[in-house]
C-alpha beads as a LAMMPS data file, in Angstrom:
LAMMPS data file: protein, C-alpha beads

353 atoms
352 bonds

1 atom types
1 bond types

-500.0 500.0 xlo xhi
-500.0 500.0 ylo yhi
-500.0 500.0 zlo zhi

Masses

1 110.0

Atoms # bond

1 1 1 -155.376 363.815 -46.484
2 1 1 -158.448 365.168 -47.185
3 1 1 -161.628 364.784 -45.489
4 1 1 -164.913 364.363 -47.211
5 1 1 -168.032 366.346 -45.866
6 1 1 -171.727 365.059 -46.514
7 1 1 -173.544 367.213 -48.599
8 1 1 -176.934 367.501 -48.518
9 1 1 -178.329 366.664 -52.525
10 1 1 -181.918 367.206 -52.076
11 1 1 -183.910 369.365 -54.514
12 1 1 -184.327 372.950 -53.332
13 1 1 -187.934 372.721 -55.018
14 1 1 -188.861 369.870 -52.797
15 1 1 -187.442 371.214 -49.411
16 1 1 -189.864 374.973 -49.910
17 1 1 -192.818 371.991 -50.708
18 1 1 -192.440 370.994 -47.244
19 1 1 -192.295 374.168 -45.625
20 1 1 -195.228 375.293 -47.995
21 1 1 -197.203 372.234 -46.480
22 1 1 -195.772 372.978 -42.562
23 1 1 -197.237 376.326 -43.347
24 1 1 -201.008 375.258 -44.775
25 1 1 -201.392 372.901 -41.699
26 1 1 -200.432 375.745 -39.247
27 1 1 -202.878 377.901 -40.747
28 1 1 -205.347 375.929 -40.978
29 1 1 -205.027 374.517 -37.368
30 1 1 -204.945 378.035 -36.377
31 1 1 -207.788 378.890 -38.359
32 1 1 -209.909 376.447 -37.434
33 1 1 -209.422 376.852 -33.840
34 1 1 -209.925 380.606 -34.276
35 1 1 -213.361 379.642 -35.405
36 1 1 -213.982 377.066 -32.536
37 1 1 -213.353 379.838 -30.258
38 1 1 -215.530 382.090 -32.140
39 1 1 -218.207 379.981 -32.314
40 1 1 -217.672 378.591 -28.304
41 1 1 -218.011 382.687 -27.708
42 1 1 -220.994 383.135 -29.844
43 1 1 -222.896 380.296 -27.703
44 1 1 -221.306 380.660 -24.217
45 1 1 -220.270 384.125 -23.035
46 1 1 -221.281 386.451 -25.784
47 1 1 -224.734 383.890 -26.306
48 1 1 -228.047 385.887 -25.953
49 1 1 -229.188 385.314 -22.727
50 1 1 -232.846 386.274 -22.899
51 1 1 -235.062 385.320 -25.728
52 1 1 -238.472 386.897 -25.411
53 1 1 -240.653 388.700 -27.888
54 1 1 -240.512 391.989 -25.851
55 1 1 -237.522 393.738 -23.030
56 1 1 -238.277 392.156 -20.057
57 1 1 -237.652 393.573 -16.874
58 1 1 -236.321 391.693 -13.808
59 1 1 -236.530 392.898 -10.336
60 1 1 -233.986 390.966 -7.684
61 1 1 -235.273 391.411 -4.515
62 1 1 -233.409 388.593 -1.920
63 1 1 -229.707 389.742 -2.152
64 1 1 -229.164 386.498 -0.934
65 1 1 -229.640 384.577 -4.272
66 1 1 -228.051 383.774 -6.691
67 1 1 -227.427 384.420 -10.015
68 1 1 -228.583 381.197 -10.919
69 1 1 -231.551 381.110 -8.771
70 1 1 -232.542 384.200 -10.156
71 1 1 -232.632 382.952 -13.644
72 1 1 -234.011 379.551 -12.523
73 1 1 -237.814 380.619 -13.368
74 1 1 -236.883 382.231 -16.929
75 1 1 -234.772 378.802 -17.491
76 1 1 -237.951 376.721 -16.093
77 1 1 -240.193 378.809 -19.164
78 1 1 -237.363 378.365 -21.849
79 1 1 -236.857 381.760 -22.252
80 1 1 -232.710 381.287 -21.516
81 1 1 -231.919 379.712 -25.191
82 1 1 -228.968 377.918 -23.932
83 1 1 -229.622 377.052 -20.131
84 1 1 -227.225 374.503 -20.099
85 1 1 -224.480 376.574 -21.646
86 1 1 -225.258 379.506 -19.551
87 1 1 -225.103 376.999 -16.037
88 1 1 -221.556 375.820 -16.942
89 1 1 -220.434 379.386 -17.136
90 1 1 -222.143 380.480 -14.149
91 1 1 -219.913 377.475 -12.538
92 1 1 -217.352 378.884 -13.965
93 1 1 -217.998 382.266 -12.719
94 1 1 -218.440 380.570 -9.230
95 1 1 -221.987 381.605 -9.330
96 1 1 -222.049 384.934 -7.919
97 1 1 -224.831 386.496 -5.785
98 1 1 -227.142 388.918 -7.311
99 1 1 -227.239 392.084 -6.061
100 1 1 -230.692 393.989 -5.080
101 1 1 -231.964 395.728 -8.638
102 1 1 -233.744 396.103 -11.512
103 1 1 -232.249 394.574 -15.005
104 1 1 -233.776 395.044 -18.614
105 1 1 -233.389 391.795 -20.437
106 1 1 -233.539 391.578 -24.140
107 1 1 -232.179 389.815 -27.010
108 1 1 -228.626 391.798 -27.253
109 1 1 -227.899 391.198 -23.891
110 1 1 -225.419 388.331 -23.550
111 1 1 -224.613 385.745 -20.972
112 1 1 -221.648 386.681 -19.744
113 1 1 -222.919 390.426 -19.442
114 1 1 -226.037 389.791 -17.511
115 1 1 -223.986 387.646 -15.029
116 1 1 -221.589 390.492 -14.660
117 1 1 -224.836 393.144 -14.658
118 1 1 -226.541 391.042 -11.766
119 1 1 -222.376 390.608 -10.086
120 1 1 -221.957 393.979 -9.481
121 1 1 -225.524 395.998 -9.932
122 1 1 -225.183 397.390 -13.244
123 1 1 -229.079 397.941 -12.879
124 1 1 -231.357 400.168 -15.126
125 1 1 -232.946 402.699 -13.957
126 1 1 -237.179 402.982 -14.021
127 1 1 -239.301 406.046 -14.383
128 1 1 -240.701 407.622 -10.716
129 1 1 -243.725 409.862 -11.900
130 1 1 -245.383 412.115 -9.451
131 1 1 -248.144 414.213 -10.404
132 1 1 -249.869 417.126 -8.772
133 1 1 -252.524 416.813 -6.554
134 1 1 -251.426 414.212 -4.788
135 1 1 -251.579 413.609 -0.832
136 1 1 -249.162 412.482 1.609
137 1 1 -250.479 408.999 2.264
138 1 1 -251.142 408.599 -1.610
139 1 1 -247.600 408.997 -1.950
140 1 1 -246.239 407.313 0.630
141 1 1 -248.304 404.604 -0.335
142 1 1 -247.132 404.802 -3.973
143 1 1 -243.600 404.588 -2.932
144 1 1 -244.260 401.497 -1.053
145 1 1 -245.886 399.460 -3.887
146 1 1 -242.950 400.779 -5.890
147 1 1 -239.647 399.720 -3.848
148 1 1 -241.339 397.584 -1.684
149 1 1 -240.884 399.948 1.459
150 1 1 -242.591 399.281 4.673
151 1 1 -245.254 401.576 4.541
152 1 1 -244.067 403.205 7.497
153 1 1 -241.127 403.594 6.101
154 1 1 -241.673 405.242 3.194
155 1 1 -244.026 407.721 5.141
156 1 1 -241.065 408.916 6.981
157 1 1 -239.042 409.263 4.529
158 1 1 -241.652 411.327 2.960
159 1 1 -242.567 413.874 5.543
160 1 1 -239.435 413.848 8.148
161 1 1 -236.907 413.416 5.994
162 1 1 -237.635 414.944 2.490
163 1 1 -240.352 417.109 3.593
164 1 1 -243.817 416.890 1.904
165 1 1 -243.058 420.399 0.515
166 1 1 -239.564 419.417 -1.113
167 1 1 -241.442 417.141 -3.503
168 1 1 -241.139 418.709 -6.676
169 1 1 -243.861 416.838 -9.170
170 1 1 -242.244 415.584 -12.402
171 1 1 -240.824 412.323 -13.915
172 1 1 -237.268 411.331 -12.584
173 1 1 -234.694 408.633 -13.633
174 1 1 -234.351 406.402 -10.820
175 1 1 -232.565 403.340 -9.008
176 1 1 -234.945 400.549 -7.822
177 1 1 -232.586 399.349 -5.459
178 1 1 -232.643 402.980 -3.672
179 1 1 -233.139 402.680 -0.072
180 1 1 -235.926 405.441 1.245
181 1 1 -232.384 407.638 2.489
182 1 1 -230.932 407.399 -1.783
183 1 1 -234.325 407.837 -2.706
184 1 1 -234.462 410.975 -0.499
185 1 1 -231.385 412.628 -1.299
186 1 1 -232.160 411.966 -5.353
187 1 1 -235.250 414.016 -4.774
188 1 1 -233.779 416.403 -2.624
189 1 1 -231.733 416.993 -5.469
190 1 1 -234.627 417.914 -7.837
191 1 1 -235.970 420.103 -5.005
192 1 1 -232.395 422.100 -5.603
193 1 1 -232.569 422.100 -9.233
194 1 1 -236.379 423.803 -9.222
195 1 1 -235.410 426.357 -7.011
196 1 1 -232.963 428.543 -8.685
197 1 1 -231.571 431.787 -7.774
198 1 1 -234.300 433.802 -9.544
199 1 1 -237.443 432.025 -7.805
200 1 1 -235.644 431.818 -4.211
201 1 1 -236.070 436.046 -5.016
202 1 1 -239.326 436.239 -6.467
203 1 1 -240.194 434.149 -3.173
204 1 1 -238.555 436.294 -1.488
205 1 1 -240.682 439.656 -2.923
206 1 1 -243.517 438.035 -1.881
207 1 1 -242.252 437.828 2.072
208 1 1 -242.453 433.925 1.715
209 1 1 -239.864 431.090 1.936
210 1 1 -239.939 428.483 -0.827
211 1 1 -242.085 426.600 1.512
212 1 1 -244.514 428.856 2.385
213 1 1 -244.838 429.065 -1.693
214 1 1 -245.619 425.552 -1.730
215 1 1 -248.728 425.558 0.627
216 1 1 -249.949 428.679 -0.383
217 1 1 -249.956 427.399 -4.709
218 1 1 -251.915 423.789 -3.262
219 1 1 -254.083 426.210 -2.186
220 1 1 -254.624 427.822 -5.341
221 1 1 -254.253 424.654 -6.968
222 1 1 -257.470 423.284 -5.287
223 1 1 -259.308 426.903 -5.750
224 1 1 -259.144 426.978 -9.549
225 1 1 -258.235 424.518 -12.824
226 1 1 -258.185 427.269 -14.971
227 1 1 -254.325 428.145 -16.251
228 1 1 -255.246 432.160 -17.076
229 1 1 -256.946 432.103 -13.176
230 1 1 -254.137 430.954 -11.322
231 1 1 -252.550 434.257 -10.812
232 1 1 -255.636 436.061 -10.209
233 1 1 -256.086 433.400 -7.126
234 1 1 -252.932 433.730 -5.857
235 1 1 -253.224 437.378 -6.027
236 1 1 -255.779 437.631 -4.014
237 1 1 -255.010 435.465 -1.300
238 1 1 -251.229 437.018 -1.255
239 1 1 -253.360 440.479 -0.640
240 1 1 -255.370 438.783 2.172
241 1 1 -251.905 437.844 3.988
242 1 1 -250.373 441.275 3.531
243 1 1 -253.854 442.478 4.861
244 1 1 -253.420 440.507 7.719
245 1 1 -257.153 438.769 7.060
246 1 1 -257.490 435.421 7.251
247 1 1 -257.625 433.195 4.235
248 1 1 -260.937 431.913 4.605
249 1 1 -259.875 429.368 1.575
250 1 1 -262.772 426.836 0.826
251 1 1 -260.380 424.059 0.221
252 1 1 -258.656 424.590 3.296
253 1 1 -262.055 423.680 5.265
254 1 1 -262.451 420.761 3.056
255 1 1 -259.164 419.673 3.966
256 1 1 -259.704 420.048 7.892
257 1 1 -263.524 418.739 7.217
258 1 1 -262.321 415.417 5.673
259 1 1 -258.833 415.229 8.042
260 1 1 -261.690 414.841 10.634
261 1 1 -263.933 412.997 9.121
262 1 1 -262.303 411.036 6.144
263 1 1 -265.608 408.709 5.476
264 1 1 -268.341 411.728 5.063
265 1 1 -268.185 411.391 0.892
266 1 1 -267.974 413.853 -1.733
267 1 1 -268.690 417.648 -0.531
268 1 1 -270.576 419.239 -3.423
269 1 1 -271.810 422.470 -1.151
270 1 1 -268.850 424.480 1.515
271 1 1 -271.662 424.961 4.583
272 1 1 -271.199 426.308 7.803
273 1 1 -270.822 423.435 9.172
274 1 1 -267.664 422.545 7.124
275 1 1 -266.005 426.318 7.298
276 1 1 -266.707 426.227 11.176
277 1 1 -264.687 423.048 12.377
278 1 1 -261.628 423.795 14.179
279 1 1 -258.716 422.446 13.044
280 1 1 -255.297 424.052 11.838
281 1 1 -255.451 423.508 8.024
282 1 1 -259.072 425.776 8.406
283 1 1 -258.334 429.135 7.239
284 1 1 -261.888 430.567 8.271
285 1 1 -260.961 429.674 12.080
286 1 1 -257.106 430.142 12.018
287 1 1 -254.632 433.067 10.440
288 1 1 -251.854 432.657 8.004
289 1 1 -251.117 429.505 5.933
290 1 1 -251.622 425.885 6.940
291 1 1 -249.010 424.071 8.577
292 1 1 -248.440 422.544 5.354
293 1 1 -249.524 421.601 1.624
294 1 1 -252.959 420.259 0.975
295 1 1 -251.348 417.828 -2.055
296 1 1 -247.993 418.258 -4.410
297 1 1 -248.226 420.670 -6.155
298 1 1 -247.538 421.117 -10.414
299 1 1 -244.585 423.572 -10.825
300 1 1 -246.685 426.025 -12.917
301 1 1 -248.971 426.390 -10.057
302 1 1 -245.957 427.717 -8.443
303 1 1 -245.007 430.016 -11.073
304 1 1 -248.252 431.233 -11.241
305 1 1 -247.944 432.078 -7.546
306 1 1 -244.325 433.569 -8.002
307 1 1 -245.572 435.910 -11.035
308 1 1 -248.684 436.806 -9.237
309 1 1 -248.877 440.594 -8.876
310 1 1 -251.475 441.331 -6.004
311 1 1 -254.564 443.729 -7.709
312 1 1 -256.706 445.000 -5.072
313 1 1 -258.789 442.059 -5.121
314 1 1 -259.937 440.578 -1.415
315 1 1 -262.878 438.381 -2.192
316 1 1 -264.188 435.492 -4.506
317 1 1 -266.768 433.164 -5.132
318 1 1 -267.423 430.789 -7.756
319 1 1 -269.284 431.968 -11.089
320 1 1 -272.443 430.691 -11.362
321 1 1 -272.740 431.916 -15.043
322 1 1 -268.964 430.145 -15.949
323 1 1 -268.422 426.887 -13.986
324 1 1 -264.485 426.357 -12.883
325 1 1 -264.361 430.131 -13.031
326 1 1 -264.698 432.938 -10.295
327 1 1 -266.080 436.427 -9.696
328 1 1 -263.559 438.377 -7.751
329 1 1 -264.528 441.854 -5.666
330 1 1 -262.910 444.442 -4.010
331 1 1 -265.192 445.596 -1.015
332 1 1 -267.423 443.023 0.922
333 1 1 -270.451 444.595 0.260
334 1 1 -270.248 443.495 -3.499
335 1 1 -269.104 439.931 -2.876
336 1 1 -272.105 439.482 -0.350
337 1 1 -274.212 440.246 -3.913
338 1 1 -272.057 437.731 -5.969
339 1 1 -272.235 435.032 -3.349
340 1 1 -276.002 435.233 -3.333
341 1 1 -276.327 434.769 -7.009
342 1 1 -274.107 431.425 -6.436
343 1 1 -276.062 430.136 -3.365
344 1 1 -278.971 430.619 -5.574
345 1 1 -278.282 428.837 -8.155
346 1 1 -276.720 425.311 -6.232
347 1 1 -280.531 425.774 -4.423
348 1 1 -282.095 425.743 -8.112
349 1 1 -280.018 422.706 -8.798
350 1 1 -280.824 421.014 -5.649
351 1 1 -277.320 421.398 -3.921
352 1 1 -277.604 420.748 -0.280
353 1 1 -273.851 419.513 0.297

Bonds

1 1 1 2
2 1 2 3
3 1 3 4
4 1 4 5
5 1 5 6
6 1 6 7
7 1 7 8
8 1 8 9
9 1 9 10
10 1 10 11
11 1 11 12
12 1 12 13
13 1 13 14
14 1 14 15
15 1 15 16
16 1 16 17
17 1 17 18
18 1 18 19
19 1 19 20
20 1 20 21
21 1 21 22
22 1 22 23
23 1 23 24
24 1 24 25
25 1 25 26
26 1 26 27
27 1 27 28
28 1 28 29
29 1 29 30
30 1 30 31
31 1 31 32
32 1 32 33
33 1 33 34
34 1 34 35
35 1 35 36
36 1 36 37
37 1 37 38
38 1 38 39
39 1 39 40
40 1 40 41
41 1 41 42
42 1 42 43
43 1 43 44
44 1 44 45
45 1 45 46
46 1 46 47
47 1 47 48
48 1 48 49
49 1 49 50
50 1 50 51
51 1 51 52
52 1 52 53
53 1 53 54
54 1 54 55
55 1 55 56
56 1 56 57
57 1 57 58
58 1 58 59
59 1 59 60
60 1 60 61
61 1 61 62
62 1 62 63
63 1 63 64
64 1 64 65
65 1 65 66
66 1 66 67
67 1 67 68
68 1 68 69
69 1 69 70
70 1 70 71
71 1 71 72
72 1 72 73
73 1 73 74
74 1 74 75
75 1 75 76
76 1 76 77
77 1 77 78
78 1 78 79
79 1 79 80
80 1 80 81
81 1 81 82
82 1 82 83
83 1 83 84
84 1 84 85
85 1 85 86
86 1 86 87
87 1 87 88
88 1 88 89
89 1 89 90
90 1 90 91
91 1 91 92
92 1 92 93
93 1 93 94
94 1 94 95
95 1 95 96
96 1 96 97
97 1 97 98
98 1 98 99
99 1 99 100
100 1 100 101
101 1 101 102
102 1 102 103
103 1 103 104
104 1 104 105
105 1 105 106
106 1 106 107
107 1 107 108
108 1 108 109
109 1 109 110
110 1 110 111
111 1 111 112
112 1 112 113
113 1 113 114
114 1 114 115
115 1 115 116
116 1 116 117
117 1 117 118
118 1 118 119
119 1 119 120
120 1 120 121
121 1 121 122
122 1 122 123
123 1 123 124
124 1 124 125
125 1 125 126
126 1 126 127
127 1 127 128
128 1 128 129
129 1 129 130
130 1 130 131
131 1 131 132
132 1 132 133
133 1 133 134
134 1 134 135
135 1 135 136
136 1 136 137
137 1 137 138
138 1 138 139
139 1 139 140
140 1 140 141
141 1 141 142
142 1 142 143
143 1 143 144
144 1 144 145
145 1 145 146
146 1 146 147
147 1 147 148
148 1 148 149
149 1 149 150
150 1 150 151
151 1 151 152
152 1 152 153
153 1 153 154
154 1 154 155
155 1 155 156
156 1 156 157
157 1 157 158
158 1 158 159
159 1 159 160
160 1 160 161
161 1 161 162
162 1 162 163
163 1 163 164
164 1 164 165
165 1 165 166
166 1 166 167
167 1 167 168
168 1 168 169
169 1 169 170
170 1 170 171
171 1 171 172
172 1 172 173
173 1 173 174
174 1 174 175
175 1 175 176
176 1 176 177
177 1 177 178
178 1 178 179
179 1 179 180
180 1 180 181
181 1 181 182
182 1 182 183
183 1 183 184
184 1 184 185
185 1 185 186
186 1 186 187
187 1 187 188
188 1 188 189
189 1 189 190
190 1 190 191
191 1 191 192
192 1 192 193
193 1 193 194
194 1 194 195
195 1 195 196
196 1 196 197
197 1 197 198
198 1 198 199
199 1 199 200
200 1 200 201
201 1 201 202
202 1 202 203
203 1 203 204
204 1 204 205
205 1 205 206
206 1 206 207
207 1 207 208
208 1 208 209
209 1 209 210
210 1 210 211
211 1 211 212
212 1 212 213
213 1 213 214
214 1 214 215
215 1 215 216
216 1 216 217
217 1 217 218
218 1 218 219
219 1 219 220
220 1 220 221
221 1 221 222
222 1 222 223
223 1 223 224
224 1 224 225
225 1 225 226
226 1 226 227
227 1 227 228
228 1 228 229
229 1 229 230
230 1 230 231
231 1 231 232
232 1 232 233
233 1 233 234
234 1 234 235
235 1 235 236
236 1 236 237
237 1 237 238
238 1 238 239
239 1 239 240
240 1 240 241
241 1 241 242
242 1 242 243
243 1 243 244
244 1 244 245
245 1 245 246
246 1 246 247
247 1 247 248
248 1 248 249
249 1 249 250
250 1 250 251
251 1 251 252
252 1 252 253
253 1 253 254
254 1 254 255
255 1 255 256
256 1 256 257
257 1 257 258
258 1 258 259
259 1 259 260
260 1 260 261
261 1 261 262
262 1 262 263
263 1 263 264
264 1 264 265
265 1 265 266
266 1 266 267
267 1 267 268
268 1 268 269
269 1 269 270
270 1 270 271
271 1 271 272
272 1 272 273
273 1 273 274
274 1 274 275
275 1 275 276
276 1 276 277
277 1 277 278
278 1 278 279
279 1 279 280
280 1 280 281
281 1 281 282
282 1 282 283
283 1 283 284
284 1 284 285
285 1 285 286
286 1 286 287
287 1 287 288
288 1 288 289
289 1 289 290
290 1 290 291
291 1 291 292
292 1 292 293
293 1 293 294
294 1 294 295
295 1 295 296
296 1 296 297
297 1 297 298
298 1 298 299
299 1 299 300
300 1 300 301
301 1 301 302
302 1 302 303
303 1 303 304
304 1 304 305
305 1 305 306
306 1 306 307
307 1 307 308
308 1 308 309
309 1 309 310
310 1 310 311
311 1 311 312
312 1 312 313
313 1 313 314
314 1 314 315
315 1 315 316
316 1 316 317
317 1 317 318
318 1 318 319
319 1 319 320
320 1 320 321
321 1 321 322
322 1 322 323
323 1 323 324
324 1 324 325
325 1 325 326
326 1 326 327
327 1 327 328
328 1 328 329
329 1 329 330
330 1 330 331
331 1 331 332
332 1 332 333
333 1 333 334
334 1 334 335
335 1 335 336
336 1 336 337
337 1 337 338
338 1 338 339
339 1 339 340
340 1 340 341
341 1 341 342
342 1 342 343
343 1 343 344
344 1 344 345
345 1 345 346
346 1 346 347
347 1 347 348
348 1 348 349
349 1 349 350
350 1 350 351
351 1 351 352
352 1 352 353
């Protein structure tokens, strides 16, 4: 007997209809939640956090706030464009702390990345600029305002730990969040990268350590302004130390003379008075160099110092006839003759001091 199957009768045309259709709808779901999540992105984690005319940069100080508390004041002047968006992913996040830094915010930078940036201290670094010229305390001092050191602080750090002659002047790429130890080492560094093998033995021709170049070009520095006298200056003085004479370097008694008396105003006129004060940065009453630099000192000063070839020359005074300038001599006799044509012509102007 035979058995009689069911057999399906419907339309091949109709059945790939329906799967056409099943298709569309999967698509289209898929599609349009591909664009839900694009757009959930766009305004949520990849959303501009920051929107400002200009980069704006944020300093974090307390490492015990957070992320949120952070951004609260840029949220309280509407410049977060989607605060509310960027709380609920903070919450998400678990709202992190923010770690000690400084952060450039601008228009690219996205939600998501600036909680991640403040997370884990992706900071940006900030330009330390150091000129010549420059004392101890006005450095120490700068360093303070800038990192927010305790001034003491920052004045060890400066002359026990880097060593007021280690401070190469120049610009450097720098960490905000450095403690005065990071900040120490990173300059340390710099000090390393001036001194190559070629000046360590030009300093070394000269009978000095890299040190002793240092105090000896702020010496020169605060002699002369003129680029083409620099090694002229430093010529002479480095044939006054072979000589075994003593410096007798006028900035080196204004040093001492305002050390000692740091209120007495500007000192027009080097007198007696000034040269004779005893104290060891005064090369008229003590031999050698200082105990140290009289500021920081620009890096072609101490070129000029390690190319200096030593002429003969033992004497100086200023030129009367070409101000900033000098007239150098040989034997005492003939700077006693230039040195009155100078003192005669500050009395003419009415120079006292």
């Amino acid at each position: 007997m035979e058995r009689c199957g069911f057999i399906s009768m419907e339309p091949r045309p109709m059945k790939r209809q329906r799967q056409k259709k099943r298709f569309i709808r999967v698509v289209f779901v898929g599609t349009v939640g591909f664009v839900l999540a694009l757009l959930a992105y766009r305004f949520t984690v990849n959303a501009p956090v920051f929107q400002g005319e200009d980069d704006y940069s944020l300093y974090v100080r307390d490492t015990g706030s957070t992320v949120e508390e952070v951004f609260q004041p840029l949220m309280d002047q509407a410049l977060v464009p989607h605060p509310r968006w960027f709380k609920v992913l903070l919450t998400l996040k678990g709202n992190p702390k923010a770690r000690r830094g400084h952060y450039i915010l601008h228009g690219e930078v996205g939600m998501l990345q600036a909680i991640r940036m403040l997370q884990y201290g992706f900071e940006d670094p900030i330009w330390l600029r150091m000129g010549g010229y420059l004392t101890p305390a006005q450095i120490a001092e700068r360093w303070s305002e800038l990192f927010g050191y305790p001034l003491d602080s920052a004045t060890k750090a400066l002359e026990q730990d880097l060593g007021f002659e280690h401070l190469v002047p120049n610009s450097y790429w720098v960490y905000w969040s450095y403690d005065p130890p990071a900040l120490v080492e990173r300059l340390q560094h710099e000090y390393r990268v001036f001194w190559t093998e070629e000046r360590l033995w030009q300093a070394a021709q000269l009978n000095l350590s890299p040190e002793e170049v240092v105090v000896l070009a702020s010496i020169v520095q605060a002699e002369t302004k003129q680029p083409d006298e620099l090694g002229r200056v430093a010529g002479l003085y480095l044939t006054r130390l072979k000589m075994g004479k003593r410096l007798e370097a006028d900035p080196t008694a204004v040093y001492a003379y305002k050390q000692r008396y740091p209120h007495s105003g500007i000192i027009r006129r080097v007198t007696g008075k000034i040269t004779s004060i005893d104290h060891p940065y005064n090369t008229y009453r003590r031999s050698g160099l200082p105990p140290g630099a009289l500021a920081t000192v620009e890096p072609d000063v101490l070129d000029a110092v390690l190319d200096a070839a030593p002429s003969g020359e033992v004497y100086m005074c200023a030129d009367p006839k070409r101000p900033g300038y000098h007239v150098f001599a040989r034997s005492y006799a003939e700077h006693l003759r230039n040195s009155a044509r100078y003192h005669e012509s500050l009395n003419r102007r009415g120079i006292r001091r």
